[in-house]
N, C-alpha and C positions, 0 to 999 in steps of 0.2 A: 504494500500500500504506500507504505513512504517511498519507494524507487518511481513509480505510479504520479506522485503529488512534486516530486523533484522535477521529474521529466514536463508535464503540465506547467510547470510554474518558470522553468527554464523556458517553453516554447512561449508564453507569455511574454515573458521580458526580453526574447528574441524578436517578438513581434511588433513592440512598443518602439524600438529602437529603427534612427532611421536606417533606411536602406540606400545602397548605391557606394558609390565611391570617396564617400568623406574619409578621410585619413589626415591624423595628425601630420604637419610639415607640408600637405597636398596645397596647390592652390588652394583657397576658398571659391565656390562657385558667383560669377557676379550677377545683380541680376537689377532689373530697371523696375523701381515701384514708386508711387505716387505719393503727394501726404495726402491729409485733408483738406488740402488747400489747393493742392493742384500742384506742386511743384515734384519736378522727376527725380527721381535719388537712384544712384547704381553704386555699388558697393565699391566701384572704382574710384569715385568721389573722394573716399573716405580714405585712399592709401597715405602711408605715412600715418597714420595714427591705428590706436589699438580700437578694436571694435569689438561689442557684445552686440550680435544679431539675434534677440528674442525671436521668436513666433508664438504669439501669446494671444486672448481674447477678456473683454473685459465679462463673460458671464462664465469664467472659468476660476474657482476658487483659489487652488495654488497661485494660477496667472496675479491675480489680483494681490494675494500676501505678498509678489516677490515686488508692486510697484515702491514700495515705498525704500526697498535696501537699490533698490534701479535708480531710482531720485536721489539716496544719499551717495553713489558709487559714481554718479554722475556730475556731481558735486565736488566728491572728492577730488575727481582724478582728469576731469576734463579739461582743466587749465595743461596738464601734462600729456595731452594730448588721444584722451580717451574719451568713445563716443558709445552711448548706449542707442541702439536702430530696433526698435521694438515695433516687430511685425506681426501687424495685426489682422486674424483671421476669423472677425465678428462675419456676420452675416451679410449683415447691413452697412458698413464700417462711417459710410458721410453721414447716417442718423445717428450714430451713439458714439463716435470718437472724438468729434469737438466738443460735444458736453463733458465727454471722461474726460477730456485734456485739462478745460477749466478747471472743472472743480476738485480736481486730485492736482494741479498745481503740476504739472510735468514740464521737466526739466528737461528730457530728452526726444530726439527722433521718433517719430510714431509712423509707422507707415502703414501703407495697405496691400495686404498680400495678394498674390496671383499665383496662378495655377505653375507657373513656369516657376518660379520660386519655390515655393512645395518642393516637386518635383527635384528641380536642382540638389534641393536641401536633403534630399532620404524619402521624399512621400512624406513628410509630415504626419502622421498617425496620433500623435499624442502632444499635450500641450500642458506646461512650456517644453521649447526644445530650443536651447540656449548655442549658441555657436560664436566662440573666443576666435578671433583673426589677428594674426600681428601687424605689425606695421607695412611687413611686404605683402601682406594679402592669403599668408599662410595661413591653414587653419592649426590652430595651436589646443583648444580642448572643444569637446563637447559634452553637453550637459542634459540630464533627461530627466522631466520631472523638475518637481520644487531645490532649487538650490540655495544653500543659505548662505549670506552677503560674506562671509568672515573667507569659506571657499572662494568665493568670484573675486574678493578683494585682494585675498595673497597671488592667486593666478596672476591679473589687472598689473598686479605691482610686479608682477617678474618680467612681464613684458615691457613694460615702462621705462 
């Protein structure tokens, strides 16, 4: 029964996980998304500095506990050239991300995901699904699930 409940629970957290060609030290995949305002952002944008690409939604509870260590991380470390690009994969995203912008006080990037981004990123399956870039545009960690700020911030500061 326990070899039974290993096997299930390993094919679980195999499935949660993204898929495709993300590897430590690989390029990062780039990819072209919108805010809510209309203006375009590609990951290329961003070289020369470190970057945490979320893919996150605001009716997703983890998503939501990690905004506020997002806002302090972004605070911290962005004058040294670090940028939190939180990609957003609400439904709806131009009805409920400028109200979520205001009234949680966001500090950082917010964007709007697509289908090509997903895709790029592993198929997207589960949210958050965090992805550390260095300054050459390498991907340096990825993250699954709820991450807690003390991790992201010693990461943030080795590449800095």
């Amino acid at each position: 029964m326990k070899k039974i409940l290993i096997v299930l629970l390993m094919g679980f957290v195999l499935s949660c996980a993204p898929a495709g060609k993300l590897q430590p030290g690989k390029a990062a995949p780039d990819f072209n998304l919108r805010d809510v305002y209309g203006g375009e952002h590609k990951l290329a944008d961003y070289q020369g500095q470190v970057a945490l690409v979320v893919f996150w939604a605001t009716w997703c509870p983890p998503c939501m506990q990690e905004v506020p260590s997002l806002k302090r991380l972004q605070k911290k470390y962005g004058e040294q050239g670090f940028k939190v690009l939180a990609v957003s994969v609400d439904g709806r995203p131009e009805k409920v991300l400028p109200k979520f912008i205001t009234d949680n006080s966001i500090n950082y990037q917010v964007l709007i995901s697509n289908s090509q981004a997903e895709k790029a990123y592993g198929n997207i399956n589960s949210i958050p699904a965090a992805f550390l870039i260095d300054r050459t545009g390498k991907l340096s960690k990825t993250y699954l699930g709820y991450t807690v700020e003390s991790k992201l911030a010693r990461d943030i500061e080795s590449l800095l």
